[in-house]
C-alpha positions in Angstrom: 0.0 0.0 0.0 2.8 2.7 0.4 3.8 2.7 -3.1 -0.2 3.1 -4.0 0.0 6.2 -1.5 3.5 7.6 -2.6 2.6 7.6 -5.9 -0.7 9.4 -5.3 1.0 11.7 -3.0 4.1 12.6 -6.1 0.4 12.8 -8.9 -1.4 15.6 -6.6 2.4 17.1 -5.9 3.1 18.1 -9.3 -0.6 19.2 -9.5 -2.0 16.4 -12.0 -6.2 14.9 -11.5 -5.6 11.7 -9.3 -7.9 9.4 -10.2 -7.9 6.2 -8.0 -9.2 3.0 -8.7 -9.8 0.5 -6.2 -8.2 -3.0 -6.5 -11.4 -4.7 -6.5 -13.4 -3.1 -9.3 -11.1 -3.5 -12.2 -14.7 -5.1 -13.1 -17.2 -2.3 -12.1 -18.0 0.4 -14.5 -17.7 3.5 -12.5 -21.1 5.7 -11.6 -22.3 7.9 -14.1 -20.1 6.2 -17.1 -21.6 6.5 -20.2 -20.3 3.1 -21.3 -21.1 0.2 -20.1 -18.7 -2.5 -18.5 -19.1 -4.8 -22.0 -17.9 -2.4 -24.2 -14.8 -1.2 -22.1 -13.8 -4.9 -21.8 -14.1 -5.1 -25.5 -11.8 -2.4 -25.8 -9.3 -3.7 -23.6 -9.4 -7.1 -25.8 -9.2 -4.9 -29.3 -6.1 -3.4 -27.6 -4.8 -7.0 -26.5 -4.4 -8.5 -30.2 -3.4 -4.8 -31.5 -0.7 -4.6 -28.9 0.2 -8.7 -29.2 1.8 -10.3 -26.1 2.4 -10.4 -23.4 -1.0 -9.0 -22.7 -1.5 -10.6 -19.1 -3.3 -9.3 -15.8 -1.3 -6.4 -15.9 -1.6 -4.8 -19.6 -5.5 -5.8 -19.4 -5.1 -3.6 -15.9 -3.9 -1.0 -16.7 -5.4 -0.4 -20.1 -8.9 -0.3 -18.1 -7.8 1.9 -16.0 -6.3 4.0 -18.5 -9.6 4.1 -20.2 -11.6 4.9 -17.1 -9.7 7.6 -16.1 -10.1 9.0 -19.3 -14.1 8.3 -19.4 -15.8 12.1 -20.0 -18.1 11.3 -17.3 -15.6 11.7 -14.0 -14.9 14.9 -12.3 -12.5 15.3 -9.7 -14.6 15.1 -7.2 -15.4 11.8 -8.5 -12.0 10.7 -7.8 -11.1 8.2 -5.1 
């Protein structure tokens, strides 16, 4: 957990949007999305085969998270 809350701590330092995801709802679309949980992993898989391996855990991670950071939809006050 410190590395989660160092690097949080250097994002909101340099005076970037943190946008935290917790662990467990790599799954969950987030509140007020507009897309739905299908179509994000869809996207993560279209990026899989364009990017080729290794795709594991990770790369599917962090693409998602990528993309729901990104979503139009969150604020900063949406941000956990």
């Amino acid at each position: 957990m410190l590395f989660r809350e160092a690097l949080a701590a250097a994002v909101t330092g340099c005076g970037l949007n943190l946008v935290a995801i917790p662990r467990r709802s790599w799954s969950v679309t987030p509140r007020g999305a507009r897309v739905a949980r299908g179509a994000l992993q869809k996207r993560v898989a279209a990026i899989g085969k364009s990017a080729g391996p290794p795709w594991a855990k990770d790369q599917r991670e962090a693409a998602l998270a990528a993309m729901v950071a990104l979503l139009p939809s969150r604020s900063p006050a949406q941000a956990g």
